[in-house]
C-alpha positions as CSV (number, residue, x, y, z in Angstrom):
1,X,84.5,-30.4,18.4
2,X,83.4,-32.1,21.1
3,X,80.5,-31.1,24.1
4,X,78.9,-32.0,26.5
5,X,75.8,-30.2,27.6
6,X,73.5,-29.8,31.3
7,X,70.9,-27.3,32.2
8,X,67.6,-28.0,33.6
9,X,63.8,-28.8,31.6
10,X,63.3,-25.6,30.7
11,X,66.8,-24.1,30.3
12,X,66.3,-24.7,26.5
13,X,69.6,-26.8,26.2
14,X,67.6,-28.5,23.5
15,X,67.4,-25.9,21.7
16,X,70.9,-24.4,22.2
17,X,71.9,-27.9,21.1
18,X,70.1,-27.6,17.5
19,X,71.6,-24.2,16.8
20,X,75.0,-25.6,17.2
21,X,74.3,-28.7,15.3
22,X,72.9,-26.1,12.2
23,X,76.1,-23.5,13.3
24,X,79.2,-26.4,13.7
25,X,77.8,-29.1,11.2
26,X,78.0,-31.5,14.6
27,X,75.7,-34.3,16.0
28,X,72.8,-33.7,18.6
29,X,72.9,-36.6,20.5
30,X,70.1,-36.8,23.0
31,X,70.6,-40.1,25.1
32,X,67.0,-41.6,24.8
33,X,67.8,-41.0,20.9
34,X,70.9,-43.1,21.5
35,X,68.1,-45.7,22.9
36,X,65.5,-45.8,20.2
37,X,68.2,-46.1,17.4
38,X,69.8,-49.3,19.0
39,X,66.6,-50.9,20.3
40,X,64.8,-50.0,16.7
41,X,67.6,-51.4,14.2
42,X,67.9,-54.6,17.1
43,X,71.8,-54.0,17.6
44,X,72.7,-56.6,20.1
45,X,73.4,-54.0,22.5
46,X,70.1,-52.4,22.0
47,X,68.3,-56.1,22.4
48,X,70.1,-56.2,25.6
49,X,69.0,-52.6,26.8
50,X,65.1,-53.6,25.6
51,X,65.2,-56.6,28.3
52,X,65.5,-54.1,30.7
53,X,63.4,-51.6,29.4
54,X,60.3,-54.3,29.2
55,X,61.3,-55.1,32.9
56,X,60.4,-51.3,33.6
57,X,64.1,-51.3,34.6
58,X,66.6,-48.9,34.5
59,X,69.2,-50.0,31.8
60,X,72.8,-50.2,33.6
61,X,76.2,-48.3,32.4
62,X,78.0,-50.9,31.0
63,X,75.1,-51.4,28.6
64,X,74.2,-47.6,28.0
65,X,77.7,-46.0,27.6
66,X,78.9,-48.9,25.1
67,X,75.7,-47.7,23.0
68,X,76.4,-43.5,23.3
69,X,80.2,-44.5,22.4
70,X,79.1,-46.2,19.2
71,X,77.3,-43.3,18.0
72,X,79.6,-40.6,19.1
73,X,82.2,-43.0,17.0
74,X,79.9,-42.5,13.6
75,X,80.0,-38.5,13.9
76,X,83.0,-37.2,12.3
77,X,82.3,-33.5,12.6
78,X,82.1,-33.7,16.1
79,X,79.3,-34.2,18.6
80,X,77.0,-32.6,21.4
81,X,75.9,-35.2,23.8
82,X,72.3,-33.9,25.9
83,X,70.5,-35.9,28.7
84,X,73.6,-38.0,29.9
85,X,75.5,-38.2,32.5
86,X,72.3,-37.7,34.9
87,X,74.2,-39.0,38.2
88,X,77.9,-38.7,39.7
89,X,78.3,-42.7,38.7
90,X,77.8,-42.0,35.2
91,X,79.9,-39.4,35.2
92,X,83.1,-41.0,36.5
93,X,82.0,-44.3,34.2
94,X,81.6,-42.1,31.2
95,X,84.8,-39.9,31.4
96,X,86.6,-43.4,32.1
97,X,84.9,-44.8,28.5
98,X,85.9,-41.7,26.9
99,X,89.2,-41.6,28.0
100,X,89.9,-45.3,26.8
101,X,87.7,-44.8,23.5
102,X,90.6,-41.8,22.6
103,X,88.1,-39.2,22.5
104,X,88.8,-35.9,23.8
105,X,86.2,-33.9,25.2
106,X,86.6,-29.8,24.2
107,X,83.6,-28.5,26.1
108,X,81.4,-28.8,28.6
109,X,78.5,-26.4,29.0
110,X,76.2,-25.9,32.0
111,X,73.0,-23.4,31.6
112,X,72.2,-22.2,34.6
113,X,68.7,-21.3,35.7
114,X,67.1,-20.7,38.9
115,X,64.8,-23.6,39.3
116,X,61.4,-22.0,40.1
117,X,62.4,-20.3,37.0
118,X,63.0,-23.3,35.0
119,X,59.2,-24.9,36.5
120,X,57.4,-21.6,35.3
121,X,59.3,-22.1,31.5
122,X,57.9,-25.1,31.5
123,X,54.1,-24.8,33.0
124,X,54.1,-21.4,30.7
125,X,54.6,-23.2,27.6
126,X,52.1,-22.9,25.1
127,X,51.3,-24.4,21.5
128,X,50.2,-22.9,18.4
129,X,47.3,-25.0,16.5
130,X,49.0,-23.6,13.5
131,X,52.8,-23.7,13.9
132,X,54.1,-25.3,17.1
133,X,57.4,-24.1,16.5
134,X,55.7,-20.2,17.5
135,X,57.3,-19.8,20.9
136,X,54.7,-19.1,22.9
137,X,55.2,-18.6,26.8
138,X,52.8,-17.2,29.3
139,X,55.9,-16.3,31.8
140,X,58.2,-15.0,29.6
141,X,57.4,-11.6,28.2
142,X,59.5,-11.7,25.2
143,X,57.0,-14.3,23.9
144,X,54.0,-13.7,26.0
145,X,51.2,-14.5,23.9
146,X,48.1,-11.9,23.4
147,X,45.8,-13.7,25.3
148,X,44.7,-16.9,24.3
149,X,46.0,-16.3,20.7
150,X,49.8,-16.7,19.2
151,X,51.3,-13.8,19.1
152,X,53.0,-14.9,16.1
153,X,50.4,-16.0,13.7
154,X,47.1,-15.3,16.0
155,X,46.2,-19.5,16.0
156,X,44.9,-20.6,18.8
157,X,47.1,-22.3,21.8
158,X,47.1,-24.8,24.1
159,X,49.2,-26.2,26.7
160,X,50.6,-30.0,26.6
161,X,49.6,-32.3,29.4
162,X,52.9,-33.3,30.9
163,X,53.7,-29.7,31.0
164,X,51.3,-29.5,33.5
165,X,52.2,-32.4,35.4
166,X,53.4,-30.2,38.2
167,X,54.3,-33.4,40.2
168,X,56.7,-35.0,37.3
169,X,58.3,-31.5,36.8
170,X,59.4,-31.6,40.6
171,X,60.6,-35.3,40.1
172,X,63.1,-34.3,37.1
173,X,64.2,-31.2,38.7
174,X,64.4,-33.0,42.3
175,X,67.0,-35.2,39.9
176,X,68.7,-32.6,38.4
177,X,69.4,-29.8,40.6
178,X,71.0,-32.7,43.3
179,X,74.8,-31.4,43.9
180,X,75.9,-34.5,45.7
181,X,74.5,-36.8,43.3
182,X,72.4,-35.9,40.9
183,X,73.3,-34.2,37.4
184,X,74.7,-31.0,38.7
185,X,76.9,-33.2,40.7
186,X,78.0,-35.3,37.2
187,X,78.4,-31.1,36.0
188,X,80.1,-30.2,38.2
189,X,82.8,-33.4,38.1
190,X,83.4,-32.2,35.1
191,X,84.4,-28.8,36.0
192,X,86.8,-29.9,39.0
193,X,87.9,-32.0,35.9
194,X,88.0,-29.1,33.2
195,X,91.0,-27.6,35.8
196,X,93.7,-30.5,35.3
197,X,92.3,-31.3,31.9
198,X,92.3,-29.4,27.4
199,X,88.5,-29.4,28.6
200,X,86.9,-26.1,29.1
201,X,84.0,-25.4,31.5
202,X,81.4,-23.0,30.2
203,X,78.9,-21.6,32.3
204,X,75.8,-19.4,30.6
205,X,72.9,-17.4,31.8
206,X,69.7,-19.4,31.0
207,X,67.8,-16.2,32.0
208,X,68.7,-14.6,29.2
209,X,67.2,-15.0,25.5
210,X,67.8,-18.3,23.2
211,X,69.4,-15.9,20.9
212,X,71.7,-14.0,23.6
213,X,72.2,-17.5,25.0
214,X,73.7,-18.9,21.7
215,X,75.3,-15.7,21.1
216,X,77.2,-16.5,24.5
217,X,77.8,-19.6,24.1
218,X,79.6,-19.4,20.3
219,X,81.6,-16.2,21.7
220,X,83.4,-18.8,23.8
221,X,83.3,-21.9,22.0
């Protein structure tokens, strides 16, 4: 089984993504994973991406596909590939890999969420000093906290920095939530795609909880 998965910061695609690893047996491949692993066992592809990287440059397609190829190659259960395409170009450049590389792509899944939504998700995160895996959120009130404390364990919380970065939020989602050529234009060239193609489009309420979510999402996978 073979994904491909979009939604917003804040849409918990992330999270969907580990479920179905745990659920299907398959890889979670985020793409700056795909990065660190090449650039940190000094593949030639990954020295290559590195000069670019040190330049403060964007690293091009032909050198960043090649790389998520290879690891989608290695994982024989299946993969779920999160945090690429982000742009129409990639898109087209990464269906055209895929297609000569033999691999068929099964689903493609799109979470959809309003994006002031997705901006409070994020800004309303909080942390648990004792276990930061206690979902705390100030704006959701299935896990609104109790104050200042978890409403888990009752540790105190605090908020990370960059989720406060209101600024840098704006900048992802100003990328993201583009439908000429930012990522839910790459989405949604899949789904014109999805209608002459074995690939099914699934589209999923991001409103909703992570369990309804996954629940969803399985029900039609």
């Amino acid at each position: 089984m073979n994904i491909l998965i979009f939604g917003p910061n804040g849409s918990g695609k992330g999270t969907q993504g580990d479920l179905l690893m745990e659920k299907f047996g398959i890889a979670h491949i985020e793409s700056g994973a795909v990065f660190r692993q090449h650039v940190g066992q000094g593949t030639e592809l990954g020295k290559q991406a590195k000069d670019y990287m040190d330049r403060g440059e964007l690293v091009p397609d032909e050198i960043t596909i090649p790389m998520i190829l290879d690891i989608l190659g290695k994982s024989s259960k299946g993969w779920l590939l999160d945090g690429f395409p982000r742009n129409m170009e990639q898109a087209r450049n990464l269906f055209e890999a895929l297609t000569k590389a033999g691999m068929i792509l099964d689903y493609v899944v799109e979470i959809k969420l309003p994006r002031q939504t997705a901006k409070e998700r994020i800004m309303g995160r909080r942390l648990c000093a004792v276990n930061n895996n206690h979902p705390n959120n100030i704006f959701v009130d299935a896990i609104k906290p109790a104050g200042d404390k978890c409403r888990v364990c009752g540790g105190s919380l605090s908020a990370r920095a960059d989720d406060q970065n209101e600024e840098a939020i704006n900048k992802r989602h100003d990328i993201y939530y583009d439908e000429k050529e930012g990522t839910l234009a790459s989405a949604y060239y899949f789904k014109d795609l999805a209608v002459q193609s074995e690939t099914r489009y699934i589209e999923l309420d991001g409103s909703k909880s992570i369990t309804e979510v996954k629940g969803d999402l399985i029900a039609q996978l």
